[in-house]
C-alpha positions as CSV (number, residue, x, y, z in Angstrom):
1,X,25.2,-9.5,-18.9
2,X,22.4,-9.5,-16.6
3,X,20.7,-5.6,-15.2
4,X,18.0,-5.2,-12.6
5,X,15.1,-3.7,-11.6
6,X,12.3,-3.4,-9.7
7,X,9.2,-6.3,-10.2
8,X,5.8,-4.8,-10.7
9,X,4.2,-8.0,-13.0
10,X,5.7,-11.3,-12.6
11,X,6.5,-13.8,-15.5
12,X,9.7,-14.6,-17.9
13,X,10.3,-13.5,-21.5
14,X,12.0,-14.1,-24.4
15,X,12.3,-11.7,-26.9
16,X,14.0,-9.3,-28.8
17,X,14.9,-5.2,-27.9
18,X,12.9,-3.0,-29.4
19,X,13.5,0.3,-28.5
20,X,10.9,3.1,-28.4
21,X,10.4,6.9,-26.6
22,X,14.5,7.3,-27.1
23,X,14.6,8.3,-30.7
24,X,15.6,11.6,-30.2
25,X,14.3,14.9,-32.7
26,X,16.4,16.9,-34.7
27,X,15.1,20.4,-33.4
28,X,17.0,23.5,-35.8
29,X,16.7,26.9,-33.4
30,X,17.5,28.9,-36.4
31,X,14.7,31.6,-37.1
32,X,12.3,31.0,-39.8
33,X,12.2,33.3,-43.4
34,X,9.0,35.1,-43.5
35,X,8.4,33.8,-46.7
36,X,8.4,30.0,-44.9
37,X,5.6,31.2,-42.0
38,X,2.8,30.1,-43.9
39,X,4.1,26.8,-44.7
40,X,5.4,25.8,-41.5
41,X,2.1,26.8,-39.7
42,X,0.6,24.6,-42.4
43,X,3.2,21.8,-41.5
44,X,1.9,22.0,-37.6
45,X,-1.6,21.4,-38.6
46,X,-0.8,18.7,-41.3
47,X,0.7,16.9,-38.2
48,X,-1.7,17.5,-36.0
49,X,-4.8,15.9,-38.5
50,X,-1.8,13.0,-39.5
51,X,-1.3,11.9,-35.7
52,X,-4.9,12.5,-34.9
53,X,-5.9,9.9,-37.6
54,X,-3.5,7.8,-36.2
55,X,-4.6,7.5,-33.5
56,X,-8.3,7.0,-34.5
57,X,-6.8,4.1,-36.4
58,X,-5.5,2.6,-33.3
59,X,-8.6,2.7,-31.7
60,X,-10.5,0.4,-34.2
61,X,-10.2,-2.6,-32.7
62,X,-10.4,-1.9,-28.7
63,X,-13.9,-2.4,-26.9
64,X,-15.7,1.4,-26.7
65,X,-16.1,0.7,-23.2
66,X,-12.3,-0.1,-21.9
67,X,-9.6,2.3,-20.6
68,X,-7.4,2.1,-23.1
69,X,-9.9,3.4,-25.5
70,X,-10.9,6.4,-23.2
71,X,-7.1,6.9,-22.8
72,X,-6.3,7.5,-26.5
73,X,-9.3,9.0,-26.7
74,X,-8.0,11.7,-24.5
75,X,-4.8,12.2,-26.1
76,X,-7.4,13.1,-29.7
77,X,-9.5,15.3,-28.2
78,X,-6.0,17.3,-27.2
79,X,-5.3,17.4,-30.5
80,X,-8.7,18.4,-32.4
81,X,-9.1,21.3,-29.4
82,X,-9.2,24.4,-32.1
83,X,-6.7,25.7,-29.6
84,X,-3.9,23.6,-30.1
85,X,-3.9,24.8,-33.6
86,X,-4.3,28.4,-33.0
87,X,-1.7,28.5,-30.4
88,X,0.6,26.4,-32.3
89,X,0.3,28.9,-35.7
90,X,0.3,31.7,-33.5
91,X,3.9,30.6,-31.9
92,X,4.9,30.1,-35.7
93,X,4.0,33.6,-36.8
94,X,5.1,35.7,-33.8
95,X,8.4,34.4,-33.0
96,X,9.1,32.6,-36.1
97,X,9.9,29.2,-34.7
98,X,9.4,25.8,-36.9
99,X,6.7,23.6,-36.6
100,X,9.0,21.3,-34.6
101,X,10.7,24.0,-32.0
102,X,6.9,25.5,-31.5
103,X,5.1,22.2,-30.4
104,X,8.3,21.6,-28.1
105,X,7.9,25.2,-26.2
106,X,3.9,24.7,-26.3
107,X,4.0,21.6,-25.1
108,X,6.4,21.5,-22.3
109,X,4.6,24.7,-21.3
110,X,1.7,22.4,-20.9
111,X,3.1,19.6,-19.2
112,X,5.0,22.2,-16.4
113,X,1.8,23.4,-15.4
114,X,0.2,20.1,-15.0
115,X,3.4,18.9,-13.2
116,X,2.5,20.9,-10.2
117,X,0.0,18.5,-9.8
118,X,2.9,16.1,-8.7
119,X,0.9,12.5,-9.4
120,X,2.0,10.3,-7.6
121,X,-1.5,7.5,-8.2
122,X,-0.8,7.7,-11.8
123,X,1.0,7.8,-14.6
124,X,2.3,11.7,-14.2
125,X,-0.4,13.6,-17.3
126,X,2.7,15.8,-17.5
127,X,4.6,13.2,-19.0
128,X,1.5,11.9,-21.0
129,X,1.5,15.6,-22.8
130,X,5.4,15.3,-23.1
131,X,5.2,11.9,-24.8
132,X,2.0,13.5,-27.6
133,X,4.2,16.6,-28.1
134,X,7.0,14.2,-29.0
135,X,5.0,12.2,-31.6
136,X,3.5,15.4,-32.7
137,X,7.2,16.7,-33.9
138,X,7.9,13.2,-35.3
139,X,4.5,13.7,-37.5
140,X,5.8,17.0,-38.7
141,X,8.0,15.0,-40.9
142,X,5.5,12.3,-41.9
143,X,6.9,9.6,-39.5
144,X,5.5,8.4,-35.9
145,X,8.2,8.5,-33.2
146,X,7.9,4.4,-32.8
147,X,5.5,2.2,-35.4
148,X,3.8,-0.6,-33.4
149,X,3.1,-1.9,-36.7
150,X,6.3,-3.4,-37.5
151,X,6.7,-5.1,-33.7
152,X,8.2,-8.4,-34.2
153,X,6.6,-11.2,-32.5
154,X,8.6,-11.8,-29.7
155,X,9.3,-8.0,-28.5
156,X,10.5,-6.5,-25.6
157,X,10.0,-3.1,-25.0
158,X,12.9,-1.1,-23.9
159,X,11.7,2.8,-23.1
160,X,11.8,5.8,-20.4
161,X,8.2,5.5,-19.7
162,X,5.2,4.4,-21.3
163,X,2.1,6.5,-20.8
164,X,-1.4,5.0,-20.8
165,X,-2.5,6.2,-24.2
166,X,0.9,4.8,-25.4
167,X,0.2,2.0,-24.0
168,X,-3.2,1.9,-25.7
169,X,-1.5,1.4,-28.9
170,X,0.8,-1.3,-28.3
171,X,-0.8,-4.6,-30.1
172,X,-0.2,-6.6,-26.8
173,X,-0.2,-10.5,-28.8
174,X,2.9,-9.5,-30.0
175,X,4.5,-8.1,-26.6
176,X,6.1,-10.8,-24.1
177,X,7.7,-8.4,-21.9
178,X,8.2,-4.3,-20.9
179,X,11.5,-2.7,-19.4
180,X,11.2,0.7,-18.0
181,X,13.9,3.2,-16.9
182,X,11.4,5.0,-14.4
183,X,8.3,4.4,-12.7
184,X,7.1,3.7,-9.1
185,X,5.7,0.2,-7.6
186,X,1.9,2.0,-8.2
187,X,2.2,3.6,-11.4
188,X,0.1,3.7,-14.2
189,X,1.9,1.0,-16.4
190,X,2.6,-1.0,-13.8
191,X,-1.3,-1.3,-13.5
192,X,-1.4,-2.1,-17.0
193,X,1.1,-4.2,-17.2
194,X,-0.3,-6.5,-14.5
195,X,-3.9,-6.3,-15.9
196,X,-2.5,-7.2,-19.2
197,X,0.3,-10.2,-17.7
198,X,2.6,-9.1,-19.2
199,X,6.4,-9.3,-17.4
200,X,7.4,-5.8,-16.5
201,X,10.3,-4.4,-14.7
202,X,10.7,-0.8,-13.9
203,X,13.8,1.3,-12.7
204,X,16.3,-0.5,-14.7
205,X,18.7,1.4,-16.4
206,X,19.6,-0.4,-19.4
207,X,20.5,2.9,-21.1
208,X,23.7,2.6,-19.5
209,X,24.6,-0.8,-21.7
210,X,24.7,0.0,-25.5
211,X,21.5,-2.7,-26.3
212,X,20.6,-2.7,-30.2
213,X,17.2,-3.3,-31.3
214,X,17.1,-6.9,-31.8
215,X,19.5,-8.1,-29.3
216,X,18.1,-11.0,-28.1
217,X,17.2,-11.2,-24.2
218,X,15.5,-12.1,-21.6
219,X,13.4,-10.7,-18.7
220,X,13.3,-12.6,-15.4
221,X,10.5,-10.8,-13.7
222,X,10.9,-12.9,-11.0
223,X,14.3,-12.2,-9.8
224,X,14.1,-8.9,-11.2
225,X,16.5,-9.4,-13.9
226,X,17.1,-8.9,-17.9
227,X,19.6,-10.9,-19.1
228,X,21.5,-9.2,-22.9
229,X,22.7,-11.7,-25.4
230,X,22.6,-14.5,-22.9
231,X,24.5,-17.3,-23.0
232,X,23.4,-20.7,-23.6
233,X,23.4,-21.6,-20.1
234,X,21.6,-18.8,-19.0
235,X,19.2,-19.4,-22.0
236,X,18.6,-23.7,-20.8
237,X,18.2,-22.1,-17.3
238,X,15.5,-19.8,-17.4
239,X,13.6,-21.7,-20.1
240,X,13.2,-24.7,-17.6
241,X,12.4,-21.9,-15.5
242,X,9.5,-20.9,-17.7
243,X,8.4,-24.2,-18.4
244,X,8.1,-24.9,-14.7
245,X,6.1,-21.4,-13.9
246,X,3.7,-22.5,-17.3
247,X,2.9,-26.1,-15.8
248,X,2.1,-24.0,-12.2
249,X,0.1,-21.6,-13.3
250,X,-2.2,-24.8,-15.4
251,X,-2.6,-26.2,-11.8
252,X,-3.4,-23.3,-10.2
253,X,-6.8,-23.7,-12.3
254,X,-7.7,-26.3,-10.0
255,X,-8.2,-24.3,-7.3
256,X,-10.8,-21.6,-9.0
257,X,-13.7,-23.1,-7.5
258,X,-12.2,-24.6,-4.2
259,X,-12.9,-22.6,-0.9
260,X,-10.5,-20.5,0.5
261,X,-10.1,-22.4,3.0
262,X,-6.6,-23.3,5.0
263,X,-5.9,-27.1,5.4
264,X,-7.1,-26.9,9.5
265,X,-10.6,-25.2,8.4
266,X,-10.1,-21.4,8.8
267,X,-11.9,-19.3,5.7
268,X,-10.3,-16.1,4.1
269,X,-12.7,-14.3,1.7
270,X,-10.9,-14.0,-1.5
271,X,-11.8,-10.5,-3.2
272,X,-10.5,-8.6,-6.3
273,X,-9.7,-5.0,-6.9
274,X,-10.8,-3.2,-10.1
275,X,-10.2,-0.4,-11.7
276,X,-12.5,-0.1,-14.5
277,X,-15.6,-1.6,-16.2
278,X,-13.5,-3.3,-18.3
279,X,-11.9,-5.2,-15.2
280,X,-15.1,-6.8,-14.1
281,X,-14.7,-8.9,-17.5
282,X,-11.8,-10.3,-15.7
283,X,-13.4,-11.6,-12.3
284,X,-15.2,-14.9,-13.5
285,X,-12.6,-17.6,-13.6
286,X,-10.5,-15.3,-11.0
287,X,-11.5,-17.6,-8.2
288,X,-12.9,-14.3,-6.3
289,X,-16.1,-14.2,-4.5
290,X,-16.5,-10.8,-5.2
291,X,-15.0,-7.3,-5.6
292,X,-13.5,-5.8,-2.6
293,X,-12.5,-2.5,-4.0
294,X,-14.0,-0.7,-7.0
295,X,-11.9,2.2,-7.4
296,X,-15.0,4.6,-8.8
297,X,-12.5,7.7,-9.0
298,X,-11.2,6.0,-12.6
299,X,-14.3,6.5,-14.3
300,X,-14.2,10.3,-13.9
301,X,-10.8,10.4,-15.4
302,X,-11.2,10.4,-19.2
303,X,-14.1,11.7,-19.5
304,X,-15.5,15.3,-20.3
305,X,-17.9,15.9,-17.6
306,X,-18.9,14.0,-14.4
307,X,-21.0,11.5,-15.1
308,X,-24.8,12.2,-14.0
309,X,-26.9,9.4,-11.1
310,X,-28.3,7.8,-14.2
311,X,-25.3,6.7,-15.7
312,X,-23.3,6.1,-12.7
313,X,-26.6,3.8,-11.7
314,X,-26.0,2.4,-14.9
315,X,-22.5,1.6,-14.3
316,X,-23.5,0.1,-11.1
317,X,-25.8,-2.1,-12.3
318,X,-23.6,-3.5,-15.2
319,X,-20.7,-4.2,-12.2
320,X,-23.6,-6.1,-10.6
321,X,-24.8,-7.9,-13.1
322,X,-21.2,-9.0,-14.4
323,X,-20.7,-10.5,-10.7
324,X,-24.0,-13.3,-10.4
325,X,-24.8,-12.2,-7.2
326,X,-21.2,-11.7,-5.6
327,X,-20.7,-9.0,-3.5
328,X,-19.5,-5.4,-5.3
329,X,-17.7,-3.2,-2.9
330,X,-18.0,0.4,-4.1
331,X,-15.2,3.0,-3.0
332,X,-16.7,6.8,-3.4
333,X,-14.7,8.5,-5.3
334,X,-11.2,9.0,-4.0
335,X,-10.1,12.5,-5.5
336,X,-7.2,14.8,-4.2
337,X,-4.7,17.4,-6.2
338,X,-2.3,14.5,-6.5
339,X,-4.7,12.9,-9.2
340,X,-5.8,14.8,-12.6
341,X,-9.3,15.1,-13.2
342,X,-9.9,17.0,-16.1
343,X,-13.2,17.0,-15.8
344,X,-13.3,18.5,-12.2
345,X,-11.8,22.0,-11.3
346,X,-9.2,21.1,-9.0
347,X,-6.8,23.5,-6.9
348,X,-3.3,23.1,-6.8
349,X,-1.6,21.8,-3.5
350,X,1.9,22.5,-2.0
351,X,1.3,18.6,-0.4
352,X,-1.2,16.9,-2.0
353,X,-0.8,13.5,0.4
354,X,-1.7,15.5,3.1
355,X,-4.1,17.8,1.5
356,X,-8.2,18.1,0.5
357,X,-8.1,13.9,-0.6
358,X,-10.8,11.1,-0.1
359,X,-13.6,11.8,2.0
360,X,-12.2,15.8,2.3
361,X,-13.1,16.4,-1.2
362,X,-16.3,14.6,-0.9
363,X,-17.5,16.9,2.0
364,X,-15.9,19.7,0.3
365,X,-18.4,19.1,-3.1
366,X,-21.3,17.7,-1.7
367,X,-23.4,17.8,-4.9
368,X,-20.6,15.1,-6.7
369,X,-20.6,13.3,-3.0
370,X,-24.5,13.0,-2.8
371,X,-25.0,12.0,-6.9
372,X,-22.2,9.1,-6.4
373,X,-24.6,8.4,-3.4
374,X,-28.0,8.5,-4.9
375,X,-26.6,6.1,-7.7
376,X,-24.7,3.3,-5.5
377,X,-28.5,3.9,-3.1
378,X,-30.3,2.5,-6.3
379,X,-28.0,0.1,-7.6
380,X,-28.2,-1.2,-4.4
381,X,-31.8,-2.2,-5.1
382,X,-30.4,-4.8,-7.6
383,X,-27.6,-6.5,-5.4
384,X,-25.1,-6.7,-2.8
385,X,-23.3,-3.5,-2.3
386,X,-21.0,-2.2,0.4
387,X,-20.0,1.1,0.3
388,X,-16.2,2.3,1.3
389,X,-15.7,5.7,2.3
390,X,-11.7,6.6,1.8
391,X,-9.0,8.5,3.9
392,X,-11.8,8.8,7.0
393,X,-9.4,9.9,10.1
394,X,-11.8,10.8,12.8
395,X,-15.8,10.2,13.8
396,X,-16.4,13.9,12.5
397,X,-16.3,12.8,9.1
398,X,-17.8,9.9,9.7
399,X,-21.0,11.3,11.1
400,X,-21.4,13.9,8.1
401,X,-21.3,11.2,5.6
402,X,-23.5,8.8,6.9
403,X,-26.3,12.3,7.4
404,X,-25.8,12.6,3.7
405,X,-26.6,9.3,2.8
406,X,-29.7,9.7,5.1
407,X,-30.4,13.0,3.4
408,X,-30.2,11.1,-0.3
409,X,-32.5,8.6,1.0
410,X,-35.3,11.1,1.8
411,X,-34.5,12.7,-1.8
412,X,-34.9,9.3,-3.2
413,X,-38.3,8.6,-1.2
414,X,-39.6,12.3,-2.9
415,X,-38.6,11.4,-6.3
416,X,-40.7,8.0,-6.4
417,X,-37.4,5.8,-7.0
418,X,-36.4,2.4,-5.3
419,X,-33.3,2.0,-3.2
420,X,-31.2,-0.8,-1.1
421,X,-29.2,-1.0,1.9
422,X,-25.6,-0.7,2.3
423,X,-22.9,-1.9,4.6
424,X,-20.6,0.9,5.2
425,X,-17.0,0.8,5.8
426,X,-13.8,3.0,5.8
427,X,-9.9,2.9,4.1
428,X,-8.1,2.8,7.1
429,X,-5.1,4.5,5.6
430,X,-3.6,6.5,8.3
431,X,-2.2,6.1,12.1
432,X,-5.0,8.3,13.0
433,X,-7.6,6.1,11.7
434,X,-6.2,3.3,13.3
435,X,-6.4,5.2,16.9
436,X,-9.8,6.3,16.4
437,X,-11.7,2.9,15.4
438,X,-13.1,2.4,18.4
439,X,-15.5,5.5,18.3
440,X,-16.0,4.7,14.0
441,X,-16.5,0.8,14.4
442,X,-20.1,1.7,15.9
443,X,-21.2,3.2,13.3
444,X,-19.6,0.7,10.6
445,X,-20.3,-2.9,8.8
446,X,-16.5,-3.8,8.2
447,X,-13.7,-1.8,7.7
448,X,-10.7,-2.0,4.5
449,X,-7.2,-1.3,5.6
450,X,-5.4,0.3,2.8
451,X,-1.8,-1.0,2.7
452,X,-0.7,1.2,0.5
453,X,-1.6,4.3,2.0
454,X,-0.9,3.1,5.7
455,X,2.5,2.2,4.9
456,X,3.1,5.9,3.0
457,X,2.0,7.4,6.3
458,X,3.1,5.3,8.7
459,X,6.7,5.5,7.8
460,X,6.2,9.4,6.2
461,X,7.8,7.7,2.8
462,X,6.4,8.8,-0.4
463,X,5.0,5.5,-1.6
464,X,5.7,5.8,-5.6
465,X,9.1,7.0,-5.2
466,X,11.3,3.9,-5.9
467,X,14.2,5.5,-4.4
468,X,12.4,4.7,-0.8
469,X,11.5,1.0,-1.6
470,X,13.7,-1.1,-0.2
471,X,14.6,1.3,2.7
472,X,10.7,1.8,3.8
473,X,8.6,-1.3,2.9
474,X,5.6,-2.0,4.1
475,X,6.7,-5.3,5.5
476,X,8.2,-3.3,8.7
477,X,8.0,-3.5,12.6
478,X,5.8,-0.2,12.9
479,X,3.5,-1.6,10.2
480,X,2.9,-4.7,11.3
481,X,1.8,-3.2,15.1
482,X,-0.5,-1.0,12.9
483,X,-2.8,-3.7,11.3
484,X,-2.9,-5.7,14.3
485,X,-4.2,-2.9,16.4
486,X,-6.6,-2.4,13.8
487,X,-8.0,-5.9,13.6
488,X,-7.7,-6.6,17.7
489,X,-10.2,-3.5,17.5
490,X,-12.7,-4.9,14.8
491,X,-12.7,-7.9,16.8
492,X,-13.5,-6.6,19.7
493,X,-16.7,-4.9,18.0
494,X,-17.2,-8.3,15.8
495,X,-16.6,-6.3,12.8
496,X,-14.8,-7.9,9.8
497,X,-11.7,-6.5,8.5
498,X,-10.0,-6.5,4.7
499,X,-7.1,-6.2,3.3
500,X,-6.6,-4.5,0.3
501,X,-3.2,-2.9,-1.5
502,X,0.1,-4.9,-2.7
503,X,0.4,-7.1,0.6
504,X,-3.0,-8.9,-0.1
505,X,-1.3,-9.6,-3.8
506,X,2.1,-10.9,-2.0
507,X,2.4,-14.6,-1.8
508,X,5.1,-14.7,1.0
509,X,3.1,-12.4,2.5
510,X,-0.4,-14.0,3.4
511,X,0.4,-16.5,6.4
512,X,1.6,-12.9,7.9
513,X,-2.1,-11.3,7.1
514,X,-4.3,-14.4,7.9
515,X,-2.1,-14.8,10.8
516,X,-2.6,-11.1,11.9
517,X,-6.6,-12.0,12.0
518,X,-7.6,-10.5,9.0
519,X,-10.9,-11.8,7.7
520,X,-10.9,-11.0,3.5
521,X,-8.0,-9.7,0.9
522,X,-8.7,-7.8,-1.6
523,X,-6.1,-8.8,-4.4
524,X,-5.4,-7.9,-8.5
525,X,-7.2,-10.6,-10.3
526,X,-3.6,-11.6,-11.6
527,X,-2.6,-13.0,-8.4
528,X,-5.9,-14.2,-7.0
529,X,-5.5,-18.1,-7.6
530,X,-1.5,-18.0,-6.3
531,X,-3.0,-16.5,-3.1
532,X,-5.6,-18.7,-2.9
533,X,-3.3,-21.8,-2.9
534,X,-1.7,-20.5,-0.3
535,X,-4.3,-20.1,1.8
536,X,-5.8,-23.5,0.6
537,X,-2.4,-25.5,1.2
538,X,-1.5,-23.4,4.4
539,X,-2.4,-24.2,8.0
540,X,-3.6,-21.4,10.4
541,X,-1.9,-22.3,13.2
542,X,1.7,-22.1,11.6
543,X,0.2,-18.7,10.0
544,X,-1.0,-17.8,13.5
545,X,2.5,-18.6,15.2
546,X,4.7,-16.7,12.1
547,X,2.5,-13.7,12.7
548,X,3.7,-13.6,16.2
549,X,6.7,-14.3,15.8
550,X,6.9,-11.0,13.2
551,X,5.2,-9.0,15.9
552,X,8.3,-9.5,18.1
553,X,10.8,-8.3,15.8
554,X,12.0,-4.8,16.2
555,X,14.4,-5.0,12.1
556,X,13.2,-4.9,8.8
557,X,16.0,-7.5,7.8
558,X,14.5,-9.9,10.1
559,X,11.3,-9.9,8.6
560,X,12.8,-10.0,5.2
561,X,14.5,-13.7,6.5
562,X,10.7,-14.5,8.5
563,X,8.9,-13.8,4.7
564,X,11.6,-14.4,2.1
């Protein structure tokens, strides 16, 4: 038997199920004696120290410094709020409610009103909050909802969602694959999961089949597939399969410190995205000549307060000096009400894609806009840095960013400290961007097209719904006009032009992008060395001709054929 899903980190497993997130609570509705008030209320804060230590416990052996320690850390600092506990006793006493029935009210109270956040970036915090009230009822009783601790070997992860901090805690050498019921192409696991390469597939529906834990199977995250109690056939098949994708991946090492160059002498600048400090541990060995897009907005996002210039200058410099000299493109910090940052007061948004985002917000707080500034200014002073200014739509916006850079140079001059130049360049994310580049590209070193975004607005199709996936790609006729109207511009202003989202990190896709003109891709460090083979075993001209081709089709199907 053989479900599917949707591929978001390549690779084949074999494993056993292990089920976790589906073990569902006994909740009793009945109304407590008075006589028990005390005692439950006790019970709640019991819990709350047992899965707080827990937690703490889980934390031992991750670096201080990576996400997934900030992200469990998160999920404690939730639970030792004097708040929680007050609340929670409070519920008890008043309406006489168990421990168990009181942290399910309190909790999904919680996660409705963060739901009106509706994250589409990340890994929805609602659910985050749903997922620690759940393990917070399974530690009224003593017990954790799933323990990590007795993962065999060989598992394979069967669950609704996973949520970062959840994630956190999983002891990855013992994980070969992950099998979601929900989750877009851009969610937060998905990220993980490729970070982490390990094989993930997400809206499959294997609650539908009755799958024990320990059934034996195994995930194709290739073809999209997880294949329960397979036959021996199926078994010899995909292990050849396996062995053949192991022995590729070995000679993909031969190409880390080869140009990225095609086979008739054109160069593509090979970049990688990251996401964290912890990523830039990741770039040597990548084959990357630099970073093309530091996502900045991550660091703000477990954290209580917004980090000060002097830190952020710190964080700078440790990107810089990770990277020997290769170039670190910076994106300022791309904030909206469809991502949750605690440690910012952000207003709630009927439309959040369409709403205060990017380079809005930054305008809109110019004293967070102008510290990020001051900081990248000086770091600048001890490397290569470009600096990326998202979701910029018209020269308006444009022209008030680059007079508060200006502005942060004169404070810098007053207060005696050293700082660099910049290129500057923009996301272009939307139609609107595209259409106005000829009045930004004067002002601008290189531009980034965002993919992602671009295709989300192009074809008005929310991009982490998976629903709208196969019907609104961004392999399409109307995108594929986009980013070569945007690149004909640039190179009519001799202004280079990058690639970043999930086309740079597509394989099939990258005789379309070269051949379109574009200059660098930004890619997840996963897929770097696959790209660059491409590239390296490709020739432009063929790319060149396949692009145009592709511009003359007017049906999705007949690119799929063109790039299958």
């Amino acid at each position: 038997m053989a479900l599917t899903g949707i591929v978001v980190s390549p690779g084949i497993a074999f494993g056993q199920a292990v089920h976790i997130n589906l073990h569902h609570q006994h909740v009793d509705y009945r109304l407590l004696p008075v006589a028990s008030i005390k005692s439950e209320c006790d019970k709640a804060i019991k819990a709350i120290d047992f899965l707080a230590k827990h937690l703490k416990h889980c934390q031992v052996n991750l670096d201080t410094e990576s996400d997934h320690f900030h992200l469990i850390d998160a999920d404690i600092m939730l639970l030792e709020d004097e708040d929680l506990a007050d609340e929670l006793t409070q519920y008890i006493t008043r309406f006489r409610f168990s421990a168990v029935v009181s942290i399910e009210r309190i909790f999904a109270q919680h996660a409705e009103e963060l739901a009106k956040l509706d994250d589409p970036y990340l890994a929805n915090r609602s659910n985050d909050v749903m997922c620690l009230g759940k393990r917070l009822m399974s530690a009224v009783n003593g017990t954790l909802q799933w323990d990590v601790s007795k993962l065999t070997d060989n598992s394979i992860l069967l669950a609704e969602d996973i949520t970062p901090a959840e994630f956190a805690t999983i002891p990855l050498n013992k994980i070969k694959g992950i099998v979601l019921k929900t989750g877009g192409l851009t969610s937060h696991t998905a990220i993980l999961a490729k970070a982490a390469g390990i094989p993930a597939l997400l809206s499959c529906q294997f609650d539908d089949y009755d799958i024990q834990d320990g059934a034996p199977l195994i995930l194709d995250a290739f073809s999209g597939e997880l294949h329960v109690n397979p036959v021996a056939e199926t078994q010899l098949q995909l292990e050849q399969k396996a062995t053949a994708e192991k022995e590729r991946r070995e000679a993909l090492l031969h190409y880390v410190d080869k140009p990225s160059v095609t086979r008739d002498g054109h160069p593509v600048c090979l970049l990688a995205n990251v996401s964290s400090m912890s990523d830039f541990t990741q770039i040597e060995g990548s084959g990357a000549a630099g970073v093309g897009l530091f996502r900045t907005e991550f660091l703000l996002m477990q954290v209580d307060s917004v980090p000060d210039e002097k830190q952020q200058f710190k964080q700078y410099c440790d990107a810089l000096h990770s990277l020997n000299g290769k170039v670190l493109t910076i994106r300022t910090f791309d904030i909206g009400a469809d991502k949750e940052i605690p440690c910012l007061t952000q207003q709630y948004e009927d439309n959040p894609a369409l709403g205060v985002r990017g380079i809005r917000y930054s305008l809109q707080h110019q004293h967070l806009f102008t510290t990020q500034i001051k900081a990248v200014l000086r770091a600048a002073n001890h490397g290569r840095i470009r600096l990326l200014f998202p979701m910029v739509n018209q020269i308006e916006e444009l022209e008030f960013a680059l007079e508060l850079i200006d502005w942060c140079k004169q404070q810098l001059i007053e207060e005696e400290k050293g700082f660099g130049d910049l290129n500057i360049g923009i996301m272009v994310e939307t139609p609107a961007a595209v259409l106005n580049l000829p009045h930004l590209l004067p002002r601008l070193d290189f531009v980034s097209i965002g993919s992602n975004d671009l295709t989300q607005y192009t074809l008005a199709a929310d991009r982490g719904n998976p629903v709208l996936v196969n019907d609104y790609p961004p392999v399409s006729p109307a995108m594929i006009k986009f980013i070569k109207m945007a690149v004909d511009t640039c190179k009519i202003h001799q202004t280079k032009v990058c690639l970043c989202g999930e086309l740079a990190s597509d394989t099939k896709l990258i005789s379309l992008l070269v051949g379109l003109g574009i200059d660098e891709l930004s890619v997840n460090t996963a897929s770097l060395l696959d790209v660059k083979a491409t590239i390296c075993n490709g020739q432009y001209q063929q790319f060149y001709q396949q692009a145009q081709q592709a511009l003359g089709f007017s049906h999705i199907e007949q690119l799929n054929q063109l790039f299958s």
